[in-house]
C-alpha positions in Angstrom: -38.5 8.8 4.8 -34.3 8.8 4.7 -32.1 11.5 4.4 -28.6 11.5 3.8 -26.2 15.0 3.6 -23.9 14.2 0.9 -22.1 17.7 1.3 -22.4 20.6 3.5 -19.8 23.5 4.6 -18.7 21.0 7.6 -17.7 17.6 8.5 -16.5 15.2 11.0 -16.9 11.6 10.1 -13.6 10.2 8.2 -13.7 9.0 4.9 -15.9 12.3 3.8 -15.4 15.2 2.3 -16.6 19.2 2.8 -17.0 22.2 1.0 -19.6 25.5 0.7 -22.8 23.8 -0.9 -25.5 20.9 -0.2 -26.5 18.4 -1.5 -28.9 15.7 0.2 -30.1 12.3 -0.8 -33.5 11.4 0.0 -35.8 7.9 -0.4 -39.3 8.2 0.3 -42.4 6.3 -0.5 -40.4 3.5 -2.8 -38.5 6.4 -4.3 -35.2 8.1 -4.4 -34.0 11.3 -5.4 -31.2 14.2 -5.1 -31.9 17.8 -3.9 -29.1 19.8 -4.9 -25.5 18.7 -6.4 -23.5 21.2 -4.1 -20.2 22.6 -6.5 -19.0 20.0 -8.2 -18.5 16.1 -7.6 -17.7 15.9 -4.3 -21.2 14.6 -3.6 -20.5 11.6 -6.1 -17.7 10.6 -3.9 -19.3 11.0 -0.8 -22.6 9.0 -1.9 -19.8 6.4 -2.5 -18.8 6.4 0.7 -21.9 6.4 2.0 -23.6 3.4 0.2 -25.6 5.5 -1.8 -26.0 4.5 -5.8 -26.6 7.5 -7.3 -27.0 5.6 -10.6 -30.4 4.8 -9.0 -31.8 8.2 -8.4 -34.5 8.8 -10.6 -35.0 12.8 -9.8 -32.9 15.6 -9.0 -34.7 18.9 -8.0 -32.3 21.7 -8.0 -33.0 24.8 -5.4 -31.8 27.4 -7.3 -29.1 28.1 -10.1 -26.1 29.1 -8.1 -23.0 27.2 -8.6 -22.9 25.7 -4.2 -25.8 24.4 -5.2 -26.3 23.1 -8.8 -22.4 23.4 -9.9 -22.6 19.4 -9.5 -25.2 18.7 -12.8 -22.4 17.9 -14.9 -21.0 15.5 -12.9 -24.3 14.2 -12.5 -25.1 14.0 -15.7 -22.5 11.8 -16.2 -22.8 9.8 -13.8 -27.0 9.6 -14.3 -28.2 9.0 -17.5 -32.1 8.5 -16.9 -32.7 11.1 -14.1 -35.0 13.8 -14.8 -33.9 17.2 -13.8 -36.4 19.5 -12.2 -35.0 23.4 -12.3 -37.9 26.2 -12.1 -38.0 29.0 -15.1 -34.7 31.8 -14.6 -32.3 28.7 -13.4 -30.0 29.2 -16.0 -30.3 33.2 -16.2 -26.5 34.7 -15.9 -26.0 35.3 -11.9 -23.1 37.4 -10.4 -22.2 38.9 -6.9 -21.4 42.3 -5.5 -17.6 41.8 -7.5 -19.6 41.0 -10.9 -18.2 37.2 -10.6 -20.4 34.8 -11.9 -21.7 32.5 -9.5 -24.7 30.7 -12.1 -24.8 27.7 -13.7 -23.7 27.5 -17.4 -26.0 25.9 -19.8 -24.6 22.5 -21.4 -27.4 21.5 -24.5 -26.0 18.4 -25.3 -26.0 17.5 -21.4 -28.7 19.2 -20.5 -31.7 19.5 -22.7 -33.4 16.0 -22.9 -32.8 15.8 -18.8 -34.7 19.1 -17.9 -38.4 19.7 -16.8 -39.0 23.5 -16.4 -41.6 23.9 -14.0 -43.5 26.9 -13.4 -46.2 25.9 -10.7 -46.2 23.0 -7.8 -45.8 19.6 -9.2 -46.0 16.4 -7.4 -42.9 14.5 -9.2 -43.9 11.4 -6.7 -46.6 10.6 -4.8 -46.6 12.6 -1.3 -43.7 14.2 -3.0 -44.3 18.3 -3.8 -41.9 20.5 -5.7 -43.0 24.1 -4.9 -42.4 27.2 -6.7 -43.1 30.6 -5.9 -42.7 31.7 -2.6 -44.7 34.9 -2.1 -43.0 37.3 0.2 -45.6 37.8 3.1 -42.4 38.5 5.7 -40.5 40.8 3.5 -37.8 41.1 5.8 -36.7 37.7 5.5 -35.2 37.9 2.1 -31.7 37.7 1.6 -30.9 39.4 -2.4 -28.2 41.8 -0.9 -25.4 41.8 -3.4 -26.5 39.2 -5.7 -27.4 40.1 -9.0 -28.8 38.2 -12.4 -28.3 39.8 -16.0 -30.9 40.8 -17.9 -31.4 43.2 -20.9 -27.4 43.5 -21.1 -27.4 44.9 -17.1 -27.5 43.8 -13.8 -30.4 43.7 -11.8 -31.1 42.9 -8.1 -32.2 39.0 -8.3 -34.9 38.2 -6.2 -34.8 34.3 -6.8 -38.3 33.8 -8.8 -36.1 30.5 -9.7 -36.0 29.7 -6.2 -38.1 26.3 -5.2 -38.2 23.9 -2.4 -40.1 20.4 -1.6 -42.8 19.8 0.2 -42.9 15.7 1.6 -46.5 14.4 2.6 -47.0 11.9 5.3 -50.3 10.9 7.2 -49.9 13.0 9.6 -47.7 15.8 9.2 -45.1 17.6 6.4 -41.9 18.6 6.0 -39.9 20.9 4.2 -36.3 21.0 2.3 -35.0 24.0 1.4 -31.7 25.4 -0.4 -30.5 28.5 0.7 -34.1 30.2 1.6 -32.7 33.4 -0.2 -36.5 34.4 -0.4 -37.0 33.7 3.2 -37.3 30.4 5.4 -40.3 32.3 7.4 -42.1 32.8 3.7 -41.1 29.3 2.6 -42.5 27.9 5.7 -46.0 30.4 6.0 -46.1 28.8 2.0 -46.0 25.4 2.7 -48.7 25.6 5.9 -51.0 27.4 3.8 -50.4 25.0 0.7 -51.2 22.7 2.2 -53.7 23.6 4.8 -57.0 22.4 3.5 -56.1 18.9 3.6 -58.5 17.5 6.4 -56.9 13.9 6.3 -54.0 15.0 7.3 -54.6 19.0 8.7 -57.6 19.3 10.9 -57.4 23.0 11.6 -58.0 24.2 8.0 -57.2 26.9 5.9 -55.6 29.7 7.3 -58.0 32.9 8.1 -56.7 36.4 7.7 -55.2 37.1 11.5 -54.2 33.3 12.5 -51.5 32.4 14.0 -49.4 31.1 10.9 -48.8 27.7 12.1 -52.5 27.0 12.1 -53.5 23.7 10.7 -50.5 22.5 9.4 -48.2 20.0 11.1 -44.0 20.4 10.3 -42.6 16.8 11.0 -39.4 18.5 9.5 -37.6 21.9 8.2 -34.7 21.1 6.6 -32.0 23.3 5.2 -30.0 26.6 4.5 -31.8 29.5 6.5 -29.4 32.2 5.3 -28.9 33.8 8.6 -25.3 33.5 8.0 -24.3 37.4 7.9 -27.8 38.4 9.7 -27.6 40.7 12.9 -29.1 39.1 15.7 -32.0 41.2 15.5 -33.0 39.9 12.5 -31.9 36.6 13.1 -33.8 36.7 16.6 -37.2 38.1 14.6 -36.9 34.8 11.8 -36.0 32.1 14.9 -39.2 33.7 16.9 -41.1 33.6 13.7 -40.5 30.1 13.0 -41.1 29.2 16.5 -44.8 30.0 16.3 -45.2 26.8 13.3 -46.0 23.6 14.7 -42.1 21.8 14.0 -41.1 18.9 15.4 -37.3 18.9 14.3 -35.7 21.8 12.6 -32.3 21.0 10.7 -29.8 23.5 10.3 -27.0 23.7 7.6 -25.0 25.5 5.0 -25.9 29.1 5.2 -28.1 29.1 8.6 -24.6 30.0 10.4 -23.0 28.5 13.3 -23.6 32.1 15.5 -26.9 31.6 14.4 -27.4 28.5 15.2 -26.6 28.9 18.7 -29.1 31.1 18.8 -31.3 28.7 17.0 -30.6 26.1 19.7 -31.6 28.7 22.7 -35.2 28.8 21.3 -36.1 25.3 19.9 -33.6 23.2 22.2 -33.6 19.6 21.2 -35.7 20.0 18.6 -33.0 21.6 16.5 -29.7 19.8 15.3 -27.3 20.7 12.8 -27.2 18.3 9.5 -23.1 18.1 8.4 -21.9 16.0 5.9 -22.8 12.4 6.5 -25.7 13.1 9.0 -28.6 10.6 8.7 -32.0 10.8 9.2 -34.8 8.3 9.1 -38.5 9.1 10.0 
């Protein structure tokens, strides 16, 4: 498995651009595919400049429909023409923040339409490759819906992200997980990968998870990958999701985008080396 961070908030290596989104490119099992666009088509420009074609991408999942994160699929449209899109049902519902700005993605038919595959349940789009959706809420407070809103019925409501998805990658021995911006909780996203995935013997000895186990039971995390939205989290909260995450069986945990850099220091005082932070133009190969 490769991965490359075409954009996130931060960068150091010349020749790359910044800004408040993610995107990452990723090649596994013979494959290779986008997760996320970040705003616009800064990631073009940076897969450029980082020898990555994305001409030859043959999927991009998308997260979740808010512009940081999807605001690129025109761009990528354009500049894919065979690529299937993989959004989750309620992308493209109208979403705002606390100011009423809209912050979605607006839907482009004649870009659009013959791209898209709306999921509504866990799909393997390659082999050893998972797109989850739904992410039930078992630590309800790790969620992260303050001030965000989606329109329905002609008035706001709270969103709680039931477009929200995130991948799953298979190996013998072990998964790992890329997430977006965990607005329904890295802890829940985590707890719903180990138990997904639990009753695979081959590759997860322990077995399903029993009411009362520790929630890392039988489930090996190679690597967690992404936005944890700590970013405006008090440090008791932040403590209570580092702690919680601390009890899975992770093996690298990569931070980015939302997590926070306060956070992350606090991140780095519980997992040590195990954690690093993923900027623009980090790569990784397992």
């Amino acid at each position: 498995m490769k991965i490359i961070m075409l954009v996130e908030n931060v960068v150091y290596a010349g020749g790359l651009s910044a800004e408040h989104g993610l995107s990452l490119y990723i090649e596994h099992g013979g494959h290779r595919f986008l997760f996320d666009t970040g705003q616009g088509d800064r990631f073009l420009k940076n897969a450029q400049a980082l020898g990555v074609d994305i001409e030859k991408v043959e999927a991009l999942i998308v997260s979740h429909g808010h512009y940081d994160h999807a605001g690129g699929l025109k761009a990528f449209c354009r500049a894919n023409t065979s690529a299937k899109i993989f959004i989750k049902e309620g992308f493209f519902e109208p979403k705002y923040n606390k100011d009423k700005k809209f912050i979605g993605i607006p839907y482009d038919k004649e870009l659009f339409e013959d791209r898209l595959q709306r999921v509504s349940h866990p799909k393997e789009i390659f082999p050893g490759v998972h797109l989850m959706t739904g992410i039930p809420l078992a630590n309800v407070w790790d969620t992260h819906f303050d001030n965000l809103f989606v329109m329905r019925n002609g008035g706001l409501e709270p969103d709680r992200f039931a477009d929200e998805q995130f991948l799953v990658i298979e190996e013998e021995d072990a998964i790992s997980v890329i997430s977006g911006c965990s607005h329904r909780g890295i802890t829940n996203i985590v707890r719903a990968a180990a138990e997904a995935f639990a009753d695979r013997p081959a590759r997860h000895s322990a077995g399903p998870l029993a009411q009362g186990d520790s929630p890392g039971q039988g489930s090996k995390f190679r690597l967690v990958l992404g936005g944890f939205h700590l970013n405006n989290a008090d440090g008791e909260l932040a403590d209570r999701v580092i702690h919680t995450l601390d009890e899975f069986h992770i093996e690298r945990l990569g931070c980015c985008h939302c997590t926070g850099i306060e956070n992350y220091a606090r991140i780095k005082s519980v997992f040590g080396q195990r954690a690093f932070y993923s900027w623009t133009g980090t790569e990784l190969a397992f």
